[in-house]
C-alpha positions in Angstrom: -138.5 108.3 100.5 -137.8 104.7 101.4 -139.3 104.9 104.4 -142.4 106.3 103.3 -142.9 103.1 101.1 -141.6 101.2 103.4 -145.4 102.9 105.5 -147.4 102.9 102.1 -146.4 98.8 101.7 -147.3 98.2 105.5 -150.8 100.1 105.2 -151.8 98.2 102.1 -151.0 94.8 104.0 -152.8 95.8 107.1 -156.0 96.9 105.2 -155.7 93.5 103.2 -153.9 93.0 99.6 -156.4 93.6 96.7 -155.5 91.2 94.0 -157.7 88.6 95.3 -161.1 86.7 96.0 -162.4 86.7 99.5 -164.9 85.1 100.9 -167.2 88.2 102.4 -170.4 86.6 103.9 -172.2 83.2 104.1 -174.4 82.6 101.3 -177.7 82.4 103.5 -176.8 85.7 104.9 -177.8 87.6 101.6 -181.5 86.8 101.0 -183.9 89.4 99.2 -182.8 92.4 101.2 -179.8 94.4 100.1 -176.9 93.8 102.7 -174.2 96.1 104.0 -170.8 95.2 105.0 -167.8 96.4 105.2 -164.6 94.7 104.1 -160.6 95.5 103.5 -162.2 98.9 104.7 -164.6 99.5 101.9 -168.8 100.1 102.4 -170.2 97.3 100.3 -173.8 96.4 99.6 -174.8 93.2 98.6 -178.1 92.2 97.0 -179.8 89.1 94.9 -181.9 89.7 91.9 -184.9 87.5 90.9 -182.8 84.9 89.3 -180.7 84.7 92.8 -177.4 86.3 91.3 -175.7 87.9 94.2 -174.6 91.6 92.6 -172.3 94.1 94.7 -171.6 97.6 94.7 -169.9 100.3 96.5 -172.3 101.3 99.6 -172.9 104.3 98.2 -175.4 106.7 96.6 -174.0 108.9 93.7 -176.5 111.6 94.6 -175.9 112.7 98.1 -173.6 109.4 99.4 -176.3 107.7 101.4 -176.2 103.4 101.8 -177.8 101.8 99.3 -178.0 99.1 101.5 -180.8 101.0 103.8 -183.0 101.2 100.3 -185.1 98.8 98.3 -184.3 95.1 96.1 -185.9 96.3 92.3 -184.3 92.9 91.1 -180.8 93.7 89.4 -180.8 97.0 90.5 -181.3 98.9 94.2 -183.1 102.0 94.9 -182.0 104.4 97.3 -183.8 105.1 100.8 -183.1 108.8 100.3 -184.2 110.5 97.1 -185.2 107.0 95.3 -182.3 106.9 93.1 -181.5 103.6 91.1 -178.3 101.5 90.5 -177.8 98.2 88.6 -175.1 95.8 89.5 -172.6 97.2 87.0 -172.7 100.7 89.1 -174.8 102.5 86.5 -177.3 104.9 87.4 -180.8 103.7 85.5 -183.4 106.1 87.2 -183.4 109.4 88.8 -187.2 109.6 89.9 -187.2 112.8 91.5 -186.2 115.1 88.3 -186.9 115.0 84.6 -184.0 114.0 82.4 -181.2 113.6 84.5 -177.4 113.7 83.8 -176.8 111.1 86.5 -178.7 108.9 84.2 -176.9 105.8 82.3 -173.6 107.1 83.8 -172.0 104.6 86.1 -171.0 106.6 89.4 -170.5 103.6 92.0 -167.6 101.2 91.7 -169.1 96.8 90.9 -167.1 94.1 92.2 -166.9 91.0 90.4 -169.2 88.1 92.6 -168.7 84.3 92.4 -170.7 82.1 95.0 -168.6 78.9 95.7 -168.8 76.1 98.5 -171.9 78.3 100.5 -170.3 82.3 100.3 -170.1 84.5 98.7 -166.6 85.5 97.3 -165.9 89.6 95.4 -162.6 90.2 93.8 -160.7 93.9 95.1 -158.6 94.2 92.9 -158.7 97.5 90.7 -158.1 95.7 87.5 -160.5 92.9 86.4 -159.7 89.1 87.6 -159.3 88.4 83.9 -156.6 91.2 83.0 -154.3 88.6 84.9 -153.1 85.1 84.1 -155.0 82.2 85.9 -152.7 82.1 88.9 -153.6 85.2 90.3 -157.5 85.5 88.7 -158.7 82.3 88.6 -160.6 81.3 91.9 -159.5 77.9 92.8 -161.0 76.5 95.7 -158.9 73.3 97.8 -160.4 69.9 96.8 -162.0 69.4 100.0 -165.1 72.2 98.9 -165.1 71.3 95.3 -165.0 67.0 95.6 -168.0 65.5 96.2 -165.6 62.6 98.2 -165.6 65.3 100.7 -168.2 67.1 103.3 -168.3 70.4 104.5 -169.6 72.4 107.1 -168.7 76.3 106.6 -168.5 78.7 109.8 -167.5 82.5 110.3 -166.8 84.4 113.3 -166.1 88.5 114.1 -162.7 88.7 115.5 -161.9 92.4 116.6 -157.9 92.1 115.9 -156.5 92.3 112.4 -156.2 90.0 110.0 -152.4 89.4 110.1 -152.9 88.0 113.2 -155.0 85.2 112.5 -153.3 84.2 109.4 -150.3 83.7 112.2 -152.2 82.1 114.3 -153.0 79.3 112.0 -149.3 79.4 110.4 -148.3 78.1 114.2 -149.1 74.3 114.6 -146.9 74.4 118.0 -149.4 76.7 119.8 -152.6 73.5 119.7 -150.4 71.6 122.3 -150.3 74.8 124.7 -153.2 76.7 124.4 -156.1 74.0 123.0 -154.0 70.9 125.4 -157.8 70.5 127.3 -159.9 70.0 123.9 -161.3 67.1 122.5 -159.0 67.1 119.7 -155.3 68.0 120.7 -154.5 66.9 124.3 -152.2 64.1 122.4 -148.1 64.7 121.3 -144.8 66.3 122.1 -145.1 70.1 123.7 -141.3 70.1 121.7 -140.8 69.8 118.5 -138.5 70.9 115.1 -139.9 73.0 112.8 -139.4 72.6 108.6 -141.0 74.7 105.7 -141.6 72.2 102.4 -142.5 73.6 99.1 -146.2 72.6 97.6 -147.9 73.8 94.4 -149.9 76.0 96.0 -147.5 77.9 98.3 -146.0 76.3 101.6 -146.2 73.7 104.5 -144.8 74.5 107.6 -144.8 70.8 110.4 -143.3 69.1 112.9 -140.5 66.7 111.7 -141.0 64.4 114.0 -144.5 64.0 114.3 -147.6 63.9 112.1 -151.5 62.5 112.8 -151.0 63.1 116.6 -151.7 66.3 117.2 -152.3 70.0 115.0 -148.7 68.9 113.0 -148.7 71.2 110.0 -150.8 73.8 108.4 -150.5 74.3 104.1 -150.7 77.8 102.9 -151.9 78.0 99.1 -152.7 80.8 97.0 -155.1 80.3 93.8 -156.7 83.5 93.3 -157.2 83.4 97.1 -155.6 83.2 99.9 -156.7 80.1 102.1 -154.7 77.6 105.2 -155.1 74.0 105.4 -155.0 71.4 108.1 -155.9 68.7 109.9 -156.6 67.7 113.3 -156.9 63.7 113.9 -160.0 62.2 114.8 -160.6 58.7 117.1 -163.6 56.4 115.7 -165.9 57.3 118.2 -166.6 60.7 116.7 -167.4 58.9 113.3 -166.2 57.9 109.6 -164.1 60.0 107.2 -160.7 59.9 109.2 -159.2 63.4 110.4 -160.4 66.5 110.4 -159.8 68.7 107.6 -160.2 73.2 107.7 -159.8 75.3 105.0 -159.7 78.5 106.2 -159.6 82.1 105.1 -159.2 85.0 106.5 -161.0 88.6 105.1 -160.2 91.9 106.4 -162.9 94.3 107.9 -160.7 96.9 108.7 -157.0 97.5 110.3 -158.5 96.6 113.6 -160.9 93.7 112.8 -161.5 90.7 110.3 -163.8 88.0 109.9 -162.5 84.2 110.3 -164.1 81.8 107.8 -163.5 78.2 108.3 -164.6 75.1 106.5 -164.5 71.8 108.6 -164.5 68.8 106.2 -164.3 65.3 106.3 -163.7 62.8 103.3 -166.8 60.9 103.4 -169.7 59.8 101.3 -173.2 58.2 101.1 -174.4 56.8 104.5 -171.0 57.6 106.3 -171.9 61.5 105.2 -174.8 61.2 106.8 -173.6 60.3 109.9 -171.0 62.6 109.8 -172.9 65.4 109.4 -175.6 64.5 112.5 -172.1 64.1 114.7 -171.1 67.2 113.9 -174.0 69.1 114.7 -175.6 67.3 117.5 -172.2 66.3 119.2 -168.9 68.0 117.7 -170.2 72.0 116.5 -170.2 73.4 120.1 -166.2 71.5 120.7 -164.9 73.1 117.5 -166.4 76.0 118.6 -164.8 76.3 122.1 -161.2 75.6 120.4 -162.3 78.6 118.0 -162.8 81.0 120.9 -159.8 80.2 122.9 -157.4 81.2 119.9 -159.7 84.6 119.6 -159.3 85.5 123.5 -155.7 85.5 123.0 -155.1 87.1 119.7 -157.7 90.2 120.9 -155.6 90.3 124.3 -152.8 90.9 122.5 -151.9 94.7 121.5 -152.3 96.6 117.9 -148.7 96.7 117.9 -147.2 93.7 119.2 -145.7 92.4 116.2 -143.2 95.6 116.8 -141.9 93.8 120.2 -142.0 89.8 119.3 -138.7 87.7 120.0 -139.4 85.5 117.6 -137.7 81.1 117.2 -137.7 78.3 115.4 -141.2 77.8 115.7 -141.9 80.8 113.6 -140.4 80.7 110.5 -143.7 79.9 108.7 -145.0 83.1 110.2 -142.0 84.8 109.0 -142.5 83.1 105.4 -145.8 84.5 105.2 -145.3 87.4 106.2 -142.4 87.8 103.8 -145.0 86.8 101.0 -147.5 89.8 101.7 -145.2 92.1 101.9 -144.0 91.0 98.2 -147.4 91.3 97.1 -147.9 94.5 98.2 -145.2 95.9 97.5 -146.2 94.6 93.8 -149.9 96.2 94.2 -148.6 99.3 95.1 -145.7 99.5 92.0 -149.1 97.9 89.7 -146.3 95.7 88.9 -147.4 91.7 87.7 -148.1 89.5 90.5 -146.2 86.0 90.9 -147.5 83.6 92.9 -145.2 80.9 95.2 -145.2 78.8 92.5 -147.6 78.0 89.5 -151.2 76.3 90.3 -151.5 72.9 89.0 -154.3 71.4 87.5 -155.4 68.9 89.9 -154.8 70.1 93.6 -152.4 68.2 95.6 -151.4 68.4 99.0 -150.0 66.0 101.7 
């Protein structure tokens, strides 16, 4: 019995926790067309009506179970490809053209996700209860000041890794690896290849750094939870690539499936009025394609690496904010799966804070 939760808990983690927001596509990616994706394993489709409210609903006709997605916009409700049935964004059948007073009719047959659009994508909510059956911690999406401040800038970016989420979450939750694998880039060639690892408490969750050295090199990353689950941190920056000091991400990671996710980073800087403009012509004229070369060395290695390799790692000292994190999912899922309230690291403050 205990192992078979023990499989249940590890299955929910892999396919991604559902009491959260996540960020599921780019804003500009969902025009007037409905939109498939898939995302913690579900077939979602994705639409906006004429007022440009993003609605989504299970990828699925209640009729015979063909994509919505491959049918028509009718504002706040899609028509299916196949027989011409309709949907509205609360998952209720309004039309069945094709027969005369149909049951099917006024009944809602697909399952809605709850939508908020929020620093340029678009974010749905998988948990099975509604965002506001829990208390602000867990429903409330709070975003990192860096995409809600106008004293910051932001540039957001997504890419298809074919490796599972868990992975990348590690990834970022290991400063150390910046002075090995990205020691050629443009932003981390600097610093010790040794360092002492420490985990500090924040109000949003944890950060994991170097003891020893900080604004050299990728020193720490933050890992907060506020109705998402999102990484901070910060790269340092010379003057000649431009005002606004270091480099900030935000990133989250979302789920496709067990065997692929989708990477979605904000690169920020605090800047504003003419030193925002400038930033921003830097970064795409000069610093995009860099970031982006760091990017893809860190998703050759993690899609090198087996399915299964976390069953075979010798882990150190380097790792224990892996092992924190990791130690945090399987909490949470274990909670999902018992229905059970869900606590986060600590409460969520009003104002964000972080070092």
């Amino acid at each position: 019995m205990e192992g078979n939760k023990e499989a249940q808990k590890e299955a929910r983690i892999n396919t991604g926790l559902r009491n959260y927001w996540y960020p599921v596509a780019a804003s500009w990616n969902v025009k007037n067309a409905p939109v498939g994706i898939t995302r913690l394993s579900q077939n979602i489709v994705l639409w906006r009506d004429t007022a440009g409210q993003v609605h989504a609903l299970e990828d699925r006709c209640p009729h015979r179970g063909a994509r919505l997605s491959m049918g028509w916009n009718l504002g706040d409700h899609v028509a299916c490809w196949y027989h011409g049935v309709e949907v509205n964004g609360q998952g209720t059948v309004t039309s069945v053209p094709a027969v005369d007073a149909c049951p099917m009719e006024g009944k809602t047959c697909v399952r809605s996700y709850p939508v908020q659009e929020r620093a340029g994508a678009i974010f749905l909510w998988f948990g099975d209860k509604a965002p506001s059956e829990f208390d602000d911690a867990v429903g409330t999406l709070r975003l990192p000041e860096e995409l809600t401040s106008d004293e910051h800038s932001h540039f957001l970016c997504f890419a298809h890794w074919n490796v599972n989420y868990r992975y990348a979450i590690d990834n970022v939750m290991d400063p150390m690896h910046g002075a090995y694998l990205h020691a050629v880039s443009h932003s981390m060639a600097s610093g010790e290849k040794k360092a002492v690892m420490e985990v500090v408490e924040t109000d949003h969750g944890i950060m994991f750094q170097k003891t020893g050295q900080r604004g050299v090199n990728f020193d720490w990353t933050e890992f907060g939870e506020t109705g998402t689950m999102w990484l901070r941190l910060s790269i340092p920056y010379q003057p000649k690539v431009g005002p606004g000091g270091p480099f900030t991400i935000i990133g989250i990671v979302t789920p496709v499936d067990e065997e692929h996710c989708i990477v979605y980073f904000w690169r920020t800087r605090h800047v504003q009025g003419w030193q925002r403009d400038v930033w921003r012509f830097l970064y795409r004229n000069r610093l995009e394609g860099l970031h982006w070369d760091v990017l893809e060395q860190d998703r050759v290695v993690l899609e090198s690496m087996a399915p299964e390799a976390r069953d075979h790692e010798t882990l150190y000292q380097h790792d224990i904010g892996i092992t924190r994190i990791r130690r945090v999912l399987a909490r949470r899922a274990a909670a999902e799966l018992a229905d059970a309230p869900v606590a986060m690291i600590k409460p969520v403050p009003t104002e964000a804070q972080h070092a």
